[in-house]
SEDRENTI-647210 format. One record per residue (C-alpha): x, y, z. Coordinates in steps of 0.25 Angstrom, whole numbers, padded with zeros to 4 digits, always signed. Layout:
N
XYZ
...
END
This chain:
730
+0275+0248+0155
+0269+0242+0142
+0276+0231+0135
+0282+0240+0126
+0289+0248+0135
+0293+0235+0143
+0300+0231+0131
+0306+0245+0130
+0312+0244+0143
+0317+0228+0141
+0324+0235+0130
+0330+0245+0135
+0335+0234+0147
+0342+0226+0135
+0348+0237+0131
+0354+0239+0145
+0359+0225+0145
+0366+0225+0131
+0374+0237+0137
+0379+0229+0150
+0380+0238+0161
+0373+0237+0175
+0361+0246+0175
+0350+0251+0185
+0339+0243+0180
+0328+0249+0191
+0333+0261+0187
+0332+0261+0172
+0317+0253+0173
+0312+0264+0182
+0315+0273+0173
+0311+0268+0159
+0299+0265+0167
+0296+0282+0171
+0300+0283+0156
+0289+0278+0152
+0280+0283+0162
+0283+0296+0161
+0282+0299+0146
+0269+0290+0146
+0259+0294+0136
+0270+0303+0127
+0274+0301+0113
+0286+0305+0106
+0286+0312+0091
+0288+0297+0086
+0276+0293+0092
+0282+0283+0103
+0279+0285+0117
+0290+0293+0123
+0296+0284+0134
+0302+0277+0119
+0311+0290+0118
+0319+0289+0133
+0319+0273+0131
+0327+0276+0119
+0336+0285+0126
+0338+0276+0137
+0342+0264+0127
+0353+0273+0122
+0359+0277+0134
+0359+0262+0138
+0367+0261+0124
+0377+0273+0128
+0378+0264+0143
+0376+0275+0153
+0368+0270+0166
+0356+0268+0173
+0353+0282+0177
+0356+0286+0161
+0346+0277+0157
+0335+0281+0166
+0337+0296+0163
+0337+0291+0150
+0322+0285+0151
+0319+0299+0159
+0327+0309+0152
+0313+0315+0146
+0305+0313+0158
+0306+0326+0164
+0305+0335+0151
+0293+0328+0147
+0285+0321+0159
+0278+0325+0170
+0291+0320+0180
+0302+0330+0184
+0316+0328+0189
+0313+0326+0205
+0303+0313+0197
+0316+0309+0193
+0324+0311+0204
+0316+0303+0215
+0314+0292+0204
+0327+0289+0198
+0337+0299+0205
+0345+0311+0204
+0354+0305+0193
+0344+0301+0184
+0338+0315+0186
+0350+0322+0184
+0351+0313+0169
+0337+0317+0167
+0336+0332+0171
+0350+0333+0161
+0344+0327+0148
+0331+0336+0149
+0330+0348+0141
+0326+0362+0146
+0314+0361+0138
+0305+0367+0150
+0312+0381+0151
+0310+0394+0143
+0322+0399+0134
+0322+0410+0123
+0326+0400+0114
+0327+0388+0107
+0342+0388+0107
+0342+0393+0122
+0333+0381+0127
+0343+0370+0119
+0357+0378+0122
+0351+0378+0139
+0346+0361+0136
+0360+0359+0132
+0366+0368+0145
+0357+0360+0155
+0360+0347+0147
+0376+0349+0147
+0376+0353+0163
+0370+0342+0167
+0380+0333+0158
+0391+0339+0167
+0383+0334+0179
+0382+0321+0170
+0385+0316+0157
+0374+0305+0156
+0363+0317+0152
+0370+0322+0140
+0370+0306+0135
+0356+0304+0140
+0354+0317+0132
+0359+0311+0119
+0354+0299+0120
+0339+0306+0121
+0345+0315+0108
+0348+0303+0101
+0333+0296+0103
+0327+0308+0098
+0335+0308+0087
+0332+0296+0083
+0318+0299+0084
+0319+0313+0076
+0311+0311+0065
+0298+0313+0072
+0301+0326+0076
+0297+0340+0064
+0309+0340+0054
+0312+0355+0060
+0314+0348+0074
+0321+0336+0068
+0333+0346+0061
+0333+0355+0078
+0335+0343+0084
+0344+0337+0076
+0354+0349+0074
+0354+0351+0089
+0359+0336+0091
+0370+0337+0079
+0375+0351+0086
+0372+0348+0101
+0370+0333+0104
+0379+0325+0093
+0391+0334+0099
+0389+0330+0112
+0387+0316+0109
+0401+0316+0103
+0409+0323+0114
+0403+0313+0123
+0410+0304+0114
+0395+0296+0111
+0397+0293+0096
+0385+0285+0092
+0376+0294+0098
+0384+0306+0093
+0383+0300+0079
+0368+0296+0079
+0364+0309+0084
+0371+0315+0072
+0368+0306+0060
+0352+0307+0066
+0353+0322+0066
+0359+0323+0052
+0347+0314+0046
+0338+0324+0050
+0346+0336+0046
+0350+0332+0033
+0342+0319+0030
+0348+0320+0014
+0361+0321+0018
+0361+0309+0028
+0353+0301+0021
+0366+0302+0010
+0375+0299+0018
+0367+0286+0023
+0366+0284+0007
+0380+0284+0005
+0383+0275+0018
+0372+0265+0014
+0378+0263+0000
+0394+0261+0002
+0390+0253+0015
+0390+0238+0009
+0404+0243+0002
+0409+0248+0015
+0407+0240+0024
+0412+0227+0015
+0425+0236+0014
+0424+0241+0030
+0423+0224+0033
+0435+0221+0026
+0443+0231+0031
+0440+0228+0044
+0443+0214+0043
+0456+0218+0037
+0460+0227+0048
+0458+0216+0058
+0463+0206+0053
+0475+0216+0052
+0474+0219+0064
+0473+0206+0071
+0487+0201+0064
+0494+0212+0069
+0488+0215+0082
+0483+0200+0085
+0480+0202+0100
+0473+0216+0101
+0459+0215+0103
+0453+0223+0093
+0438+0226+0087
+0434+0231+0073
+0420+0241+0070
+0418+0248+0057
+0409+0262+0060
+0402+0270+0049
+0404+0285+0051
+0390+0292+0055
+0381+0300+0044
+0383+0313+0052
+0397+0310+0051
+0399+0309+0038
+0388+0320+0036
+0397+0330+0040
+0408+0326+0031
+0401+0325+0022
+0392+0339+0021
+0402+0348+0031
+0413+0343+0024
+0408+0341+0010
+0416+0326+0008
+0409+0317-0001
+0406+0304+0007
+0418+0296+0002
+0426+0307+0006
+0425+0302+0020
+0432+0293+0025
+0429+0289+0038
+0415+0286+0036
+0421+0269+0038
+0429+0266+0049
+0435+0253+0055
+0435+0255+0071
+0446+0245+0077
+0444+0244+0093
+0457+0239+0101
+0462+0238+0114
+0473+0248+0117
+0477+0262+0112
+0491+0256+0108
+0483+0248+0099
+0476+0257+0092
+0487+0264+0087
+0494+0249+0083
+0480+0248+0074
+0481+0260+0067
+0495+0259+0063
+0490+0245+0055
+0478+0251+0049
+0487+0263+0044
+0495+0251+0038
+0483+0243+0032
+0477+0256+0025
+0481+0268+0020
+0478+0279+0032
+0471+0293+0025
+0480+0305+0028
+0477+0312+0041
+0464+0304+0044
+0471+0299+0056
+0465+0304+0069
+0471+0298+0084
+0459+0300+0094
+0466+0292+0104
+0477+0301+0108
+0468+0313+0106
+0453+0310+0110
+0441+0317+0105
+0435+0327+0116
+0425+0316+0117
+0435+0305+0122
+0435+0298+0108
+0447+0289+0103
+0450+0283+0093
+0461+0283+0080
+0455+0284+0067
+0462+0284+0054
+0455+0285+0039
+0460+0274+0030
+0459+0269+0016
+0455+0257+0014
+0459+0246+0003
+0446+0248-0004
+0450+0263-0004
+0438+0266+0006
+0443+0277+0016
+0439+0272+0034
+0443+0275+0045
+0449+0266+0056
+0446+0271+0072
+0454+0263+0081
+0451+0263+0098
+0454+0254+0108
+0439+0250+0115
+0439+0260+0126
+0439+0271+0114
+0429+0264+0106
+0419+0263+0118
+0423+0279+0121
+0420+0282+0106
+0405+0276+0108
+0401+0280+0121
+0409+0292+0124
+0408+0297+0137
+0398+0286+0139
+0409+0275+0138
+0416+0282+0150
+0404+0282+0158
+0406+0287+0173
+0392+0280+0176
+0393+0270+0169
+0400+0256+0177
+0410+0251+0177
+0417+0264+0172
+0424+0275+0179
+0432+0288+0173
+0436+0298+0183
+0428+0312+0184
+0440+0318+0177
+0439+0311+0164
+0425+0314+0163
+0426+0328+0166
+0435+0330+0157
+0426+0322+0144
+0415+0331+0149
+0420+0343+0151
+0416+0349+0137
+0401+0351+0143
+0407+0360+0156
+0415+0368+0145
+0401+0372+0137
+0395+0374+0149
+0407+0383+0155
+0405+0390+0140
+0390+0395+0142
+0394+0400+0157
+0400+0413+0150
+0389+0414+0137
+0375+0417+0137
+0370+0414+0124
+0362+0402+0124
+0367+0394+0112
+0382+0395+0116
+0380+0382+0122
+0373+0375+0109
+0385+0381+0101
+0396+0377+0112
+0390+0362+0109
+0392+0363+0095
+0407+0369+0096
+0411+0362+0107
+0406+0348+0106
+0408+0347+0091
+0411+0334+0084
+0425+0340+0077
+0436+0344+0086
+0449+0349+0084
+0463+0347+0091
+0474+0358+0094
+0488+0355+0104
+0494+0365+0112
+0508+0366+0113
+0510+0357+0124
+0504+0347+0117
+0489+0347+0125
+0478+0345+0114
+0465+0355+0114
+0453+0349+0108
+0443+0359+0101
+0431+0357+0091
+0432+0362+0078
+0435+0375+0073
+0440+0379+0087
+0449+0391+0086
+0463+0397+0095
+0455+0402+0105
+0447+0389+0109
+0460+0383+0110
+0468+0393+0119
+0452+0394+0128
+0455+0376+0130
+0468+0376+0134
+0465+0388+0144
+0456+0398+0148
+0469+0407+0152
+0475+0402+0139
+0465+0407+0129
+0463+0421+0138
+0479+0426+0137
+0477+0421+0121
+0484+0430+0111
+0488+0420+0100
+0491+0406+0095
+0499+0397+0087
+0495+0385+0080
+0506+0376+0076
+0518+0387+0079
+0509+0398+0071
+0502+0409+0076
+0486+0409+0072
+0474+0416+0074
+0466+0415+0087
+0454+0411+0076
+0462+0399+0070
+0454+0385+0070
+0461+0376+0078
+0464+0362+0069
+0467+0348+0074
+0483+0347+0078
+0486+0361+0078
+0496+0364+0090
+0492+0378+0096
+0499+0388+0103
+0489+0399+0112
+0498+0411+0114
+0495+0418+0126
+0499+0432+0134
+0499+0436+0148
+0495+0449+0146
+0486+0457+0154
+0472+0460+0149
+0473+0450+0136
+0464+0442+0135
+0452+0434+0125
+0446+0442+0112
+0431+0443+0111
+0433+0439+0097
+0438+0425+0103
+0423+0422+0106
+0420+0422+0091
+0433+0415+0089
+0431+0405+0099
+0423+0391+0096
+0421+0384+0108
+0414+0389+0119
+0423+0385+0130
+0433+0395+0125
+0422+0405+0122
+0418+0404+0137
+0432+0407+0140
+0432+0419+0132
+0418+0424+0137
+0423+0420+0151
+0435+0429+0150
+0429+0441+0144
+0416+0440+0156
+0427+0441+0167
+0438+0450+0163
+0431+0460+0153
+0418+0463+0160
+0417+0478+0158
+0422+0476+0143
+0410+0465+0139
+0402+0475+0145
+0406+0486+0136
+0409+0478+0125
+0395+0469+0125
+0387+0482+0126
+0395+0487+0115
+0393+0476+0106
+0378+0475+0110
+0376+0488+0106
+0382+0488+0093
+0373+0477+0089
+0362+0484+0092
+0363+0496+0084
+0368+0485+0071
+0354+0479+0073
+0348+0492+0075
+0340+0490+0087
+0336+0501+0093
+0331+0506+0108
+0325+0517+0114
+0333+0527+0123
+0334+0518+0135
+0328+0506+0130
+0341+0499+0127
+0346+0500+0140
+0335+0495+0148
+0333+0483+0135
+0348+0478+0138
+0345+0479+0154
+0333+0468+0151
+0338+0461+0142
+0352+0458+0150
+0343+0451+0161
+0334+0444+0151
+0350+0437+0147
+0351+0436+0163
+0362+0446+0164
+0362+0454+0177
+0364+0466+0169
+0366+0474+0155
+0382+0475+0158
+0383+0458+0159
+0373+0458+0148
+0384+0466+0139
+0395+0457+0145
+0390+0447+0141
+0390+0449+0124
+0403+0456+0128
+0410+0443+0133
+0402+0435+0122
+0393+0428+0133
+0381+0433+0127
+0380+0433+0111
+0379+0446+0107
+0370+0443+0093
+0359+0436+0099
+0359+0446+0110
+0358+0456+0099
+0346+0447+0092
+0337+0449+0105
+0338+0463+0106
+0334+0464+0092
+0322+0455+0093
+0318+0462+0107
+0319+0475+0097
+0310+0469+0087
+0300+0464+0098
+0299+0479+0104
+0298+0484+0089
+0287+0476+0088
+0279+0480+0099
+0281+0495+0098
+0275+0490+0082
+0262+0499+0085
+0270+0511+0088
+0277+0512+0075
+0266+0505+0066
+0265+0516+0055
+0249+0519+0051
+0245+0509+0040
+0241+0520+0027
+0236+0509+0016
+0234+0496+0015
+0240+0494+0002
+0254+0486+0003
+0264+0483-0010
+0276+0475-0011
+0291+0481-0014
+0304+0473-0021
+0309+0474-0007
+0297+0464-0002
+0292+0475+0008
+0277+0481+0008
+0274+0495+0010
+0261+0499+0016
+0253+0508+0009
+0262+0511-0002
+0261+0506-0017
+0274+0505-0028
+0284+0511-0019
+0300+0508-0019
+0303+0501-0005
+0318+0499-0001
+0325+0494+0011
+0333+0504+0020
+0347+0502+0023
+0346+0506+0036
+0340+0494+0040
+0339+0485+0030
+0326+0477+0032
+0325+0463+0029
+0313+0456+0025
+0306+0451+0038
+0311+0463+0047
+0302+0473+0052
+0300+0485+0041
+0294+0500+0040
+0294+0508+0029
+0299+0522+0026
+0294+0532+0015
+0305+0539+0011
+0304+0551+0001
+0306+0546-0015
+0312+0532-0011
+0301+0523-0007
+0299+0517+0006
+0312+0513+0014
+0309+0501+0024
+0317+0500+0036
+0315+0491+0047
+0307+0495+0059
+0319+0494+0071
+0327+0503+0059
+0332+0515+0065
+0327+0525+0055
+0312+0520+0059
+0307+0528+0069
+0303+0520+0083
+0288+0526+0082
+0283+0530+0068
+0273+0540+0072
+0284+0547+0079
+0291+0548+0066
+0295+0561+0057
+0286+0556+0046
+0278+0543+0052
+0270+0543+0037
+0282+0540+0029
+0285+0526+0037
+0276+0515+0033
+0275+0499+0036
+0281+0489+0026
+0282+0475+0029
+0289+0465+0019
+0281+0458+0011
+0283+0442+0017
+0278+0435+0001
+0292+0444-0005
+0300+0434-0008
+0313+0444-0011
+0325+0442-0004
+0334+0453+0001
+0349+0455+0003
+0354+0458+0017
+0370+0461+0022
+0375+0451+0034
+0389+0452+0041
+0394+0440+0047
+0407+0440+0056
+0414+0427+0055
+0428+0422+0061
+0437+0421+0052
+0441+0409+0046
+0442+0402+0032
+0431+0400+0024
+0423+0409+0032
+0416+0415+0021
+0414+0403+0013
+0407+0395+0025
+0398+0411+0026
+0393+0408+0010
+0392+0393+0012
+0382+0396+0023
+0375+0406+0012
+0377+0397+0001
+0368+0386+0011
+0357+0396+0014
+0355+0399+0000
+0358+0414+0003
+0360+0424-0009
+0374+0431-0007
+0377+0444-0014
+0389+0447-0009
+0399+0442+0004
+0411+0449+0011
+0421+0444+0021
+0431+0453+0030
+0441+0449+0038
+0442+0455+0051
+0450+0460+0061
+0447+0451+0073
+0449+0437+0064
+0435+0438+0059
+0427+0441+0048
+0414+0448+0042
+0407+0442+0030
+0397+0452+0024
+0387+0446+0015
+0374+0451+0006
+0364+0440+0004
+0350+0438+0002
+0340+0434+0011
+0323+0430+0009
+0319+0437+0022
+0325+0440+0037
+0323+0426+0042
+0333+0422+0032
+0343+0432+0034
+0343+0428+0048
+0344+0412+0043
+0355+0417+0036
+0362+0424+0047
+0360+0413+0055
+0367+0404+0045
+0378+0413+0045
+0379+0414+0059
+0383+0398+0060
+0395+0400+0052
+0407+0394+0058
+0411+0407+0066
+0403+0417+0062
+0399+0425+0075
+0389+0437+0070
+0381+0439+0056
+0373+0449+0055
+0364+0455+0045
+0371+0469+0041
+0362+0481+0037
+0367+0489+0024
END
């Protein structure tokens, strides 16, 4: 080793030190050592030779104190993915259990998948299965996110903005249900500053300026309160921290919620660490009497933890300078808990025992997501089962015995009746909430007592409407479950149905027997034995019915394309003119053009031409049903003629879409925001109520070309539960 990476490594030793613990000093050497052997001669985006990357990862993993073996996976964790050595290298130089950390962190970055999406949502499955064998690869894993993040601006800005919104929806979550807060914290204010560098440089404006002030005014309230304190409570050993609430965190209050900055008032806190819970309560019964406590901005996190284990009692206060903060109090057990998360309860780590119960139980949120994607075959059901179920927000509901049911945010009835039971949320009919009786699409709030009313009755059971109702994927599973085992001949049935209705809305069309043997191939391409699982499977809900319905329309388009020469009508003139509907027309000079309303092209789309007699030329799309299949075997091949739109028309068109939605308040205002955002012309909107607790919103709006109708109905799609948008033909 040169002398830099000699005092790399004395570093990383006295980092080691400061933390205290007993480690495996051989092991840890050898390691860094094949660290830096192995990425010899390879540089990182930022210009430094790699081996700086894993060191940097291993310093935080000593700074998070996990063991030996964590460390040196830590200064390998890259090895296999990106050098020469495989896993058996590992193995033979440094153990199984090293190899085990190692093999969990590396991404699936060597296999072939359809997609982009495919590839992260099966990283995330191979990463969360072997967090269930052990929980140190999901922290290792974080710990190398958290480097790169740091490192991010030498990455294209387009890669800066992927990465960074994969770790504020995937990673920062699971950051804080492991209960990690400085990493959770960090990951998000980094990805922030590189998805809206204005509005976090602001907030970091407004923190800078009333700093000075604040703090002069945090100083003496915290010498006030101890000096409080120690009269009254003269042997209790306590310590005072003052904290800063994180940019992202106040990001979120401030753009989701639309507060101004000094509307917030828990950006301050006074922390006050002591020694028994008894205590804590003592301690807030005095600071309620020193300051005037802000209604309903008490939380108790003792009696009630977070799913993450946190605890804690936080009031909101005014102070005597008329400054808003928030006072957190925990016994030092808590505190250490609300730093390290599952880390602090370390099962490696000396010294330090719990019972496999207890962590089962803090982990058994990842066997849940993977029990979820057992019944589903959609790819990026695991990516959204993160984002629900491992969101920041949760909320708290009772049951009438007095057990209480934690659930994330906007969870509805029927996640509630699928936690308590499986058998409960299956003989479901009903339910009240605080003695009244409520909708099965109601959104649970914190506090509400809930009552699931159920029936013996044969045959009852779960709705397939409850899949759209449901949030997270643990009830979903349930449902899908259910459906799988007692209705097989009915998803059959019911799949095929469904599959087939979408195909004639999208007017895709097959030749006499193609469909049949099309189905048959593409049920094994999914890897289902045969068509009748294939059908199942969208009638249960396992497989998502729209993108299904999306690959059979490209693989429509693909064998459109090739049969192209077949329909290719003779080219008569050489001449082309331009209409007010952007399309040009072969051979023909000052004609009217108009768009059929059969099919209702949209720039971008495929298009042939129709002479009609005393109207112009009519233009439909190619995979229209009124154009013939072959051109020449037409009544009158001469009268269809190719037309193409013209790419410099600048003109935009109107289109229809429908979108069905649950029903909720503010459904349709939250449908124009997202509009409104795009900068998407409306001429006109309509909402209908439904039947089934749901509702269809028709809107005409304009659009430059197809790829924006679709970024629009992608847009759309994203609405808090909106389930299917489609473009309607009129």
């Amino acid at each position: 080793m040169n002398a830099e990476q000699i005092k790399n490594y004395e570093e990383l030793l006295q980092c080691m030190e400061k933390f205290g613990s007993k480690y495996n000093l051989d092991l840890v050497k050898k390691a860094y050592e094949w660290c830096v052997m192995a990425h010899e001669g390879q540089k990182r985006r930022t210009n430094e030779d790699y081996y700086i990357h894993p060191f940097n990862v291993a310093k935080i993993i000593v700074s998070l104190g996990l063991d030996s073996e964590s460390i040196a996976a830590a200064l390998l964790h890259d090895v296999i993915e990106d050098t020469k050595y495989t896993s058996e290298d590992i193995i033979r130089e440094f153990g199984a259990e090293v190899e085990l950390l190692v093999d969990g962190v590396t991404k699936i970055g060597r296999l072939n998948f359809s997609s982009k999406e495919q590839q992260q949502a099966e990283s995330l499955r191979k990463m969360l299965i072997a967090m269930g064998k052990d929980i140190r690869v999901i922290i290792i894993k974080l710990a190398d996110r958290l480097h790169n993040m740091r490192t991010l601006d030498a990455m294209p800005d387009q890669k800066q903005r992927d990465i960074s919104v994969e770790t504020l929806e995937v990673y920062a979550p699971i950051a804080h249900r492991l209960g990690i807060r400085p990493v959770k914290e960090e990951l998000e204010d980094l990805s922030i500053r590189h998805l809206d560098p204005v509005g976090y440089s602001e907030i970091e404006n407004l923190l800078a300026l009333r700093k000075p002030q604040r703090e002069e005014v945090l100083e003496e309230i915290k010498s006030n309160i101890a000096i409080r304190l120690k009269t009254e409570m003269p042997d209790v050993k306590m310590k005072f921290q003052s904290r800063v609430k994180s940019i992202h965190g106040i990001y979120r209050k401030m753009y989701n919620q639309g507060r101004d900055f000094d509307e917030i008032y828990d950006i301050y806190a006074i922390r006050i660490i002591t020694d028994s819970v008894a205590n804590c309560y003592n301690i807030l019964g005095i600071m309620h009497d020193m300051f005037r406590p802000i209604p309903n901005r008490f939380k108790d996190y003792i009696s009630t933890p977070k799913p993450n284990m946190y605890q804690s009692l936080h009031t909101t206060v005014i102070g005597r300078a008329g400054i808003p903060f928030e006072i957190q109090i925990r016994t030092a057990e808590m505190h250490h808990t609300a730093e390290f998360g599952i880390a602090a309860h370390w099962k490696y780590k000396e010294g330090v025992t719990e019972n496999n119960d207890s962590m089962n139980e803090r982990l058994s949120w990842i066997r849940q997501i993977l029990e979820s994607q057992d019944s589903a075959n959609d790819p990026s059901e695991l990516v959204r089962s993160i984002k629900v179920d491992l969101s920041e927000e949760d909320v708290f509901a009772v049951t009438p015995k007095g057990d209480v049911i934690n659930l994330p945010v906007g969870a509805t009835i029927v996640d509630f009746a699928f936690a308590i039971h499986s058998a409960v949320g299956i003989k479901m009919v009903g339910a009240k909430v605080n003695g009244k009786i409520v909708q099965i699409n109601h959104k649970i709030k914190t506090g509400e007592v809930i009552e699931i009313l159920t029936t013996n009755q044969e045959g009852r059971g779960p709705s397939r409407d409850w899949l759209n109702i449901a949030v997270t994927s643990s009830a979903k599973a349930k449902i899908r479950s259910w459906f799988k085992k007692e209705k097989r001949e009915e998803n059959i049935a019911e799949g095929k149905l469904e599959l087939e209705r979408e195909i004639r809305k999208n007017q895709i069309n097959f030749r006499d027997g193609e469909y049949e043997e099309y189905i048959e191939n593409l049920s094994h391409k999914l890897k289902f034995a045969n068509p009748d699982e294939f059908y199942a499977a969208i009638g249960y809900g396992g497989l998502s019915l729209s993108k299904t319905v999306t690959r059979i329309k490209e693989d429509a388009n693909k064998r459109n394309a090739a049969a192209k020469n077949l329909n290719t009508v003779p080219k008569t003139v050489a001449r082309q003119t331009k209409s007010s509907e952007g399309v040009i027309v072969e051979g023909i000079d000052n004609c009217l053009v108009k768009l059929s309303k059969c099919c209702n092209p949209l720039p971008g789309e495929d298009i042939i031409g129709f002479i009609t007699r005393g109207h112009g030329v009519s233009i439909h799309k190619r995979d229209c049903n009124n154009v013939p299949r072959i051109i020449s075997e037409a009544q009158e091949p001469e009268r269809w003629i190719n037309a193409y739109w013209d790419n410099k028309n600048s003109e935009s068109f109107t289109s229809t879409l429908q979108a069905m939605l649950i029903n909720r308040d503010g459904v349709v205002i939250d449908v124009m925001n997202a509009l409104n955002n795009m900068r998407v012309p409306v001429h006109s909107i309509n909402a209908k109520e439904m039947k089934d607790g749901n509702c269809s919103v028709m809107m005409t709006v304009s659009a430059e070309s197809i790829e924006h109708l679709r970024s629009i109905i992608a847009r759309l799609e994203k609405i808090e539960g909106a389930y299917h948008v489609e473009r309607i033909n009129q």
